[in-house]
Structure formats: C-alpha cells, structure tokens
C-alpha angles and dihedrals in degrees: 000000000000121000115196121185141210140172129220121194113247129189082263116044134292125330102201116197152173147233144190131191085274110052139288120338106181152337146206121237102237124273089036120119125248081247085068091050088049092045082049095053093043092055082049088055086240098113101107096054094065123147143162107227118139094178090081100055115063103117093055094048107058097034088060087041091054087049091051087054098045096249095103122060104164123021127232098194124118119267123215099190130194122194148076122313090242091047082044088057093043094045091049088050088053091057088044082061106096122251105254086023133104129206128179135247086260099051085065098042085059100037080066105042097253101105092168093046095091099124085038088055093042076055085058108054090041087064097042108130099194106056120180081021088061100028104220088148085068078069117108135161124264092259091053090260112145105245121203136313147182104239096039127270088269089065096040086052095055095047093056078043095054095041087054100057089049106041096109093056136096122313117214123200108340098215108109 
C-alpha cells in the first residue's frame, strides 16, 4: 500500500502526516519532527511503503490547515486506521468528544460500555496515530489533571487552549 506524506504549518510548529489510497493514516502532533512520523508509520507496519507524493493529499491538508487557523472544528476526510478494535471504539468515542470540550478517561470507558477500562483506555489513546483528527488531547484525568500525551502536556495545553479560544467560530462539517 502507498504512503504518501505532507506537512501543514501550525502555530507551533509543523504537523507532518500521511496518507494512503484510502484516507489518512497518521499524524504527527505539531512541533514534532518527519522522523517521528517515519518511526509512527514503522510501529503501524506501513514503512516500506513510504512516498513523497503531495498530489494525493489535498483534502488533509487544508482541513488540518483550516483547523490550525481556527476555521475548522471537525474534519470530513477519509480515515485508514490501524489499530486494535478496542483501540478502533475508543478512538471513535474520542471524535465523538466536542471541539473546545474535555471528557475523562472514564467517560469513555463508559461511552463505550467498559466502565473499569480507564488505564486501557489511557493505552489507547497513547497509541492513537491521527491525533487532532481523533482528539485524544480533549482527554483529561478524573481530577482535571492533564494526563499524558504525545506531544507533551505542554502541547496538549496549548491545543485546549486553542479550542477554547476558538469555540465560538466556524464549524465546519459536523461529521466527526
């Protein structure tokens, strides 16, 4: 299967992602480096695939660019996920989870009847490929704490930050 990449400017630095004939495959939470997005697409066995081929990713792109800008708060573009079907529920929950909102681990343990999943969920989200597109950053502990995250808490901060500045804005395709 062909990979192909691209790369969108964020506030923050690049989010580098990929795409197969499918749909989206993975992305890279911003600030992180095109190595990360290669070392991602290793773990999902899609490595030796890899191509540079912008042409086919034009509807990724600038949905992710209108979110960067505020203009985008759900996306309508294909995804080509790789993972589990527990980590494909749980991954479904998180885009359920509103733009500007935050849920804990245990609201999506229960949303999707596994009330005592919680650190199985926390796994999840860990090895979630398309961040922003499935918001695990909207994730947060029972207490409020933060949690983990990818890209660091400092990045996770500054994208409910983000959302929260830009709530009240245009909402794209409500879809997922």
């Amino acid at each position: 299967m062909a990979v192909y990449m691209g790369a969108v400017p964020t506030p923050w630095g690049e989010v580098y992602y990929a795409v197969s004939e499918k749909g989206a495959v993975a992305i890279t939470t911003p600030g992180q480096k095109i190595a990360d997005l290669e070392e991602l697409l290793v773990r999902l066995g899609l490595a030796q695939a890899l191509e540079d081929d912008r042409s086919n990713l034009h509807q990724v792109g600038s949905e992710l660019l209108e979110y960067f800008h505020g203009e985008r708060q759900n996306f309508t573009f294909p995804l080509d996920e790789v993972g589990t079907a527990f980590q494909l529920q749980v991954w479904q929950a998180l885009r359920q989870v509103p733009y500007g909102s935050v849920n804990s681990y245990k609201e999506i343990a229960m949303a999707i009847g596994k009330p005592k999943a919680c650190r199985a969920i926390g796994q999840a989200n860990a090895k979630n490929p398309l961040p922003i597109v499935t918001p695990c950053h909207r994730i947060c502990a029972a207490d409020g704490s933060l949690g983990g995250f990818a890209g660091g808490l400092e990045c996770k901060q500054q994208l409910l930050d983000f959302e929260q500045k830009h709530k009240g804005g245009p909402h794209g395709d409500t879809t997922r």
